[in-house]
KOLRO-823864 format. One record per residue: x, y, z of N, C-alpha, C, O in turn. Coordinates in steps of 0.2 Angstrom, whole numbers, plus 5000, padded with zeros to 4 digits. Example, Ala and Ser with C-alpha at 12.3 -4.5 7.8 and 13.67 -1.06 7.14 Angstrom:
BEGIN
506649725039506249785039506649845039507149835042;506449895035506849955036506450005039506750065040;
//
This chain:
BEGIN
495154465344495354505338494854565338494254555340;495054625337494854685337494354715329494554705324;493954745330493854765324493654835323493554865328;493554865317493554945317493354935309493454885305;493055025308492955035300493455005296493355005290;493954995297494554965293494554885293494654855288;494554855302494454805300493754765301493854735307;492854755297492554755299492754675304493254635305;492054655305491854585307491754535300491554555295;491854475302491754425296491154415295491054385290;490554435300489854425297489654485293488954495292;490254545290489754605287489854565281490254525280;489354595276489354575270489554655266489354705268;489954645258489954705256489854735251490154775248;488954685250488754725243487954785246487454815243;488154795252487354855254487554885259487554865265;487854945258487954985264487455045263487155045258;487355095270487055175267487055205262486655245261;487455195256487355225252487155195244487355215239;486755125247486455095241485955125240485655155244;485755115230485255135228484855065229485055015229;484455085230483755015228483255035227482855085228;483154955220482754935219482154905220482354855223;481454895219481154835221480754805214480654835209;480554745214479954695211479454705215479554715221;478954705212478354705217477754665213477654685207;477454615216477154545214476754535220476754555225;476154475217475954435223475554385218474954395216;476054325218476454315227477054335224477154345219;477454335228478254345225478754315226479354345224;478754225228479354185232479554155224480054125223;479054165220479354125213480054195209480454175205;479954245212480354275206480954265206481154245212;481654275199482054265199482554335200483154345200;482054385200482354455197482654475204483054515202;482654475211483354485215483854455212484254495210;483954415212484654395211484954415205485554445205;484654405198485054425193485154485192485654505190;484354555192484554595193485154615196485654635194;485054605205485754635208486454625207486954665207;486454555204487054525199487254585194487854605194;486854595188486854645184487054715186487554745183;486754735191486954805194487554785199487954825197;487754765201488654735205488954725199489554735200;488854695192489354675190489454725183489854725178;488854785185489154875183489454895187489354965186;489654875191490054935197489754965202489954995207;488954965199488454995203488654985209489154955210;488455025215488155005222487255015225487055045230;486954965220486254965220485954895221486454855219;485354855224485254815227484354815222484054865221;484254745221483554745220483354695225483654645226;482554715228482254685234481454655232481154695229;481154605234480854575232480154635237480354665243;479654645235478954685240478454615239478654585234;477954595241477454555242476954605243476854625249;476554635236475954665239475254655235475154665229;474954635239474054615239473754675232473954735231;473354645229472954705222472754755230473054805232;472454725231472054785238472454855240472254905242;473054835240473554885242473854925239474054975242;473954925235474354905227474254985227474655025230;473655025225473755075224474255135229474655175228;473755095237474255145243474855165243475155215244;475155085240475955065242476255115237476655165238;476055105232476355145225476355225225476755255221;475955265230475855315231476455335236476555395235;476655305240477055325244477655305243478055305248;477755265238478555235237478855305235479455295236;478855355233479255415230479455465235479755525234;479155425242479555455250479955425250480355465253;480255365250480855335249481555355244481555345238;481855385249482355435245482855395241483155425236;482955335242483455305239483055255234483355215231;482555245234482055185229482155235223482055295223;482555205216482655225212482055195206481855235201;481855135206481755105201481055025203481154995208;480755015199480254945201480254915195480054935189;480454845198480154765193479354785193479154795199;479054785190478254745191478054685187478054675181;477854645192477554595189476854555192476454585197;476654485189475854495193475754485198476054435201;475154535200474654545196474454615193473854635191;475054645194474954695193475254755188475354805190;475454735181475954745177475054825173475154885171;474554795173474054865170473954905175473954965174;473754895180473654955187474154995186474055055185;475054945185475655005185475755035182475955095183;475555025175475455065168474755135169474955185165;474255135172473855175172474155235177473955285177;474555215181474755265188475455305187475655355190;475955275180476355295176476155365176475555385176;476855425176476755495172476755475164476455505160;477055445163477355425157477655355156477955325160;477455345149477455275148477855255139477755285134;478255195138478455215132478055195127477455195128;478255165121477555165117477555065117477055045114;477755025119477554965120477054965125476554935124;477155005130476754985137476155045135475655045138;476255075131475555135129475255065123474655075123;475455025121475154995115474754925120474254895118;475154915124474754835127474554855131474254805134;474254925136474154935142474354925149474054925154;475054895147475354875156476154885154476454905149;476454885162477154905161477454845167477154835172;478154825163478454785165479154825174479354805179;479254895169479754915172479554985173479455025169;479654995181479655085180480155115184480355095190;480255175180481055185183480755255186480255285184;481255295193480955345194481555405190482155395190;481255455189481255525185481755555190481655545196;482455605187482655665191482055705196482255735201;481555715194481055755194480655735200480355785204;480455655202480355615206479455575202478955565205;479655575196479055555193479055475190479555455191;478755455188478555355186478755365179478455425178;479055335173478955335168479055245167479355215172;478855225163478555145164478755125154478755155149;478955055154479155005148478854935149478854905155;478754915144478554835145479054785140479154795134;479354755144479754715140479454645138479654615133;479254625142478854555142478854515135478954455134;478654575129478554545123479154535119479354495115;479554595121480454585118480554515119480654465115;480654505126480954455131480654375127481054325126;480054375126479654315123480054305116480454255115;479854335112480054335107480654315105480854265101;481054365109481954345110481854255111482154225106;481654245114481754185117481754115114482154075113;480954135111480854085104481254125099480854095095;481454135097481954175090482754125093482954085089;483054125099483654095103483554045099483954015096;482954015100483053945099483053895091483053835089;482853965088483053965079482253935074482053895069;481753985082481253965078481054015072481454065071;480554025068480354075063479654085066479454045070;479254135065478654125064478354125058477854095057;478654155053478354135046477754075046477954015048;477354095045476854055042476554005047476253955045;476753995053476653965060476053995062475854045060;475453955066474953965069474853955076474753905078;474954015079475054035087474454045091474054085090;474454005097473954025102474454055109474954045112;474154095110474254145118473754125123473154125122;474054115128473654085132473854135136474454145137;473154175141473154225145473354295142473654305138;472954345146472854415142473254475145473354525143;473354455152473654515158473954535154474054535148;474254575162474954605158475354595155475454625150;475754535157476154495152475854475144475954485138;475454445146475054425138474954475133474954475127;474854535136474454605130475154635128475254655122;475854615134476354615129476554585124476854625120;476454525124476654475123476454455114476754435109;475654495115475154485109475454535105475354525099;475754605108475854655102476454635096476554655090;477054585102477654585098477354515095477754495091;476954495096476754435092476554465085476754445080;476054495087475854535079476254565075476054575069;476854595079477354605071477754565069477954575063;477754515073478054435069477754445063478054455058;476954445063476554425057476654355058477054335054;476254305061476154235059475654235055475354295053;475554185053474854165050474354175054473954225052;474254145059473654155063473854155072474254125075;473354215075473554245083473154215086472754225081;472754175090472354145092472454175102472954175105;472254185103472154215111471654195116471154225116;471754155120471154115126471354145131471954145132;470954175135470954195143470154205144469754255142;470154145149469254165152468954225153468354225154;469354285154468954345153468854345146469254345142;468154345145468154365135468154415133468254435127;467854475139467954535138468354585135468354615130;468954565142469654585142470054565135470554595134;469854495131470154465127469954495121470354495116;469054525120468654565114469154605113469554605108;469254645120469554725121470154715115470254715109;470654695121471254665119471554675107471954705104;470854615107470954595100470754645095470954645089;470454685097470054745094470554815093470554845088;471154845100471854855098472054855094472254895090;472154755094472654765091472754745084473254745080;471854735081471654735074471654815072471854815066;471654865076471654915074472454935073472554965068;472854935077473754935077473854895068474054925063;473654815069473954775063473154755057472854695055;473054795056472354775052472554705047472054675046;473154685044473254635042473454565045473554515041;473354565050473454495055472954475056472454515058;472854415056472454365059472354375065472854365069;471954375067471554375076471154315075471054295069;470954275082470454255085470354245093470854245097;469654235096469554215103469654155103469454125099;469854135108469654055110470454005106470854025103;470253965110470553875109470653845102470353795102;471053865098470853785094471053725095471153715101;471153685090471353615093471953635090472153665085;472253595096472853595098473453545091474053555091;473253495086473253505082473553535077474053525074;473153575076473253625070473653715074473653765072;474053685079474453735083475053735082475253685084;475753775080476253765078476653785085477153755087;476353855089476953885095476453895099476053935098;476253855106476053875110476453915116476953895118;475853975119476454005122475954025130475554065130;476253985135475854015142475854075145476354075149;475554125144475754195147475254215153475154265156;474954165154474454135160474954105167475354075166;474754125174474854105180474754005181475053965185;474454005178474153935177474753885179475153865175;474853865186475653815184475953865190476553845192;475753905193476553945194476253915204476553875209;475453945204475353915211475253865214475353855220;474953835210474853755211475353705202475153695196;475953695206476353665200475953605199476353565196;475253575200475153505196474653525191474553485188;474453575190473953615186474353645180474953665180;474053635174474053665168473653695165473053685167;473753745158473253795157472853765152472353785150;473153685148472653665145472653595146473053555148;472053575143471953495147472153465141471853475135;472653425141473053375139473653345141474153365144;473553275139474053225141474553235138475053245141;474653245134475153245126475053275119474553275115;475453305117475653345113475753325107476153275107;475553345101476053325096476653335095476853355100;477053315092477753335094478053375087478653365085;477853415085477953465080477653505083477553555080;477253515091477153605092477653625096477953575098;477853685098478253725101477853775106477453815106;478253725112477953755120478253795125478553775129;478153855125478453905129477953935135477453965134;478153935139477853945146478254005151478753985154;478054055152478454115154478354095163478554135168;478154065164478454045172479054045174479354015170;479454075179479954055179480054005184480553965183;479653985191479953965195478953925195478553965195;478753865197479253795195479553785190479153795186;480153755189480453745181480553685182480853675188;480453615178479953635174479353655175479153655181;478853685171478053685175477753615172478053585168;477253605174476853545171476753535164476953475162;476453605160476553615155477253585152477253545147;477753605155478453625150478553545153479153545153;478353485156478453445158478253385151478553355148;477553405152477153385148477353385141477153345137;477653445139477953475130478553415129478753395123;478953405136479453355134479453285134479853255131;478953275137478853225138478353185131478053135130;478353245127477953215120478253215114478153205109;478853245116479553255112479353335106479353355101;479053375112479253435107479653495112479753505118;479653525107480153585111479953645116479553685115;480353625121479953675126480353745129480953735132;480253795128480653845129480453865137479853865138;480853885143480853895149480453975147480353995141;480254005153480354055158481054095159481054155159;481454065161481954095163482554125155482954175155;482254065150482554105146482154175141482454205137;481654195143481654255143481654285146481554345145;481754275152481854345157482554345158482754395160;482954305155483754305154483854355151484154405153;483354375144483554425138483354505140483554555138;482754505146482754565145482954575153482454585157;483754555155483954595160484354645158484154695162;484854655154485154705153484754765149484954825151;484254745146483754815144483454845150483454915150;483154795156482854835162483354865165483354925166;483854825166484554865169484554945166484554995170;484654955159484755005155484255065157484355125159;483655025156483055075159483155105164483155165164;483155075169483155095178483655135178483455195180;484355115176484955165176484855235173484855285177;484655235165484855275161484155355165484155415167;483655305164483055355166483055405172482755455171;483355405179483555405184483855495181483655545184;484155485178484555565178484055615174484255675173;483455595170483255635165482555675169482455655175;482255705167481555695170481055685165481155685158;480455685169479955645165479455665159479155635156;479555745159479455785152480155785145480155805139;480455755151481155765144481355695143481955685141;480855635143481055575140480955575133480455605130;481455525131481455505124481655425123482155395124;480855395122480955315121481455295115481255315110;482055245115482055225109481855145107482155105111;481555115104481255105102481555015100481354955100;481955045097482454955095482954935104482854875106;483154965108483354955113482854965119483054945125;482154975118481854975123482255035129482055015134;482755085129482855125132482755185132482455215128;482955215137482555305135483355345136483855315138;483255395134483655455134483555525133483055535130;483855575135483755635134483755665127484155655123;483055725128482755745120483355775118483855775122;483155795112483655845110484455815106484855855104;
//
């Protein structure tokens, strides 16, 4: 049998030819993300012809890599995630007001212009998540466990919940002073604290810490069992369960995946990457309820 542009071969495949746009994630390590696949689902299943590609880069590198991604003519758009969601945030031309409020960026999209504008969804994405599942915060006492990028998100949209109490443990205590000190100044009527309490007197724990993701027998706090009236969410996506989220069931309380918050904010990243791409990067305009940008005026 013969083949030609008309009739290829059965081994071509027909979602990436010359004139895809692509995307990347870029992490380390990178084999746990889920954002190849359902991104590029997302972009195939708008008609698109764009692809998102897994990058594995070292902090060491990080800055190099970033400087010369905007020679690749066809790299439209970047996932970031850890370790490096605050680095991408300071290297941004512009940034919207979540990722100006937590100091890191989830997504950056590139500009008509050839410039980085940067959003953090991480804390939309969380909250969605626990909300899915018909929780409230009303009057709930919350600890955040881990302060990175994903956590400083995580903490802003926590604070407009307004729980009763925000509690935040990450072994840097510096980073977590810093952190707490924002964000008493943004929410002066919320409750802050550093540190752990007992687990007890806790209504929604939520893991925004690595703890679990590299070594799945490790958890970020030591216990065998849980009360069974706390609510345990853990933003790992991949091991699922994690130890934690193993451990949250096995005590009979509720455990919220990983994946179901990164499920809620695919269509907003998707929105971003796309929409941002045609404007440049003096003439964005964040909005604020969709987490998407568009042109002033």
């Amino acid at each position: 049998m013969t083949t030609s542009p008309l009739n290829p071969p059965a081994t071509t495949v027909d979602f990436v030819d010359g004139r895809t746009r692509v995307f990347a994630i870029i992490g380390h390590p990178i084999e746990q993300v889920r954002s190849p696949q359902a991104i590029t689902h997302e972009l195939q299943r708008r008609g698109r012809n764009a692809i998102l590609l897994p990058f594995d880069v070292v902090p060491d590198a990080f800055d190099e890599v970033f400087r010369h991604l905007l020679s690749i003519g066809n790299l439209d758009g970047l996932i970031i995630t850890v370790p490096h969601k605050i680095r991408a945030r300071e290297l941004c031309t512009r940034v919207g007001p979540l990722a100006e409020m937590s100091g890191s960026a989830s997504v950056i999209a590139r500009t008509a212009d050839n410039k980085w504008v940067g959003e953090l969804f991480d804390g939309k994405g969380c909250i969605a998540a626990i909300r899915n599942r018909g929780v409230t915060f009303d009057d709930k006492r919350v600890v955040l466990l881990g302060i990175g990028g994903a956590g400083a998100g995580i903490a802003v949209e926590l604070a407009r919940q307004a729980p009763a109490e925000i509690h935040i443990h990450d072994p840097d205590g510096a980073k977590t002073a810093k952190v707490i000190a924002r964000l008493r100044s943004r929410f002066p009527a919320q409750s802050f604290a550093a540190g752990m309490p007992a687990l007890e007197r806790v209504d929604i724990l939520i893991n925004a810490s690595p703890v679990g993701m590299l070594d799945p027998t490790r958890m970020p706090v030591e216990a065998s069992r849980f009360t069974p009236h706390l609510i345990v969410m853990d933003v790992i996506t991949n091991p699922a369960p994690t130890r934690l989220l193993r451990t949250a069931e096995a005590s009979g309380c509720m455990a919220i995946y990983g994946r179901e918050m990164f499920d809620t904010q695919i269509a907003g990243a998707c929105d971003f990457l796309l929409d941002t791409r045609v404007i440049v990067a003096d003439d964005v305009r964040f909005d604020h309820a969709q987490a998407s940008v568009s042109r002033r005026g």
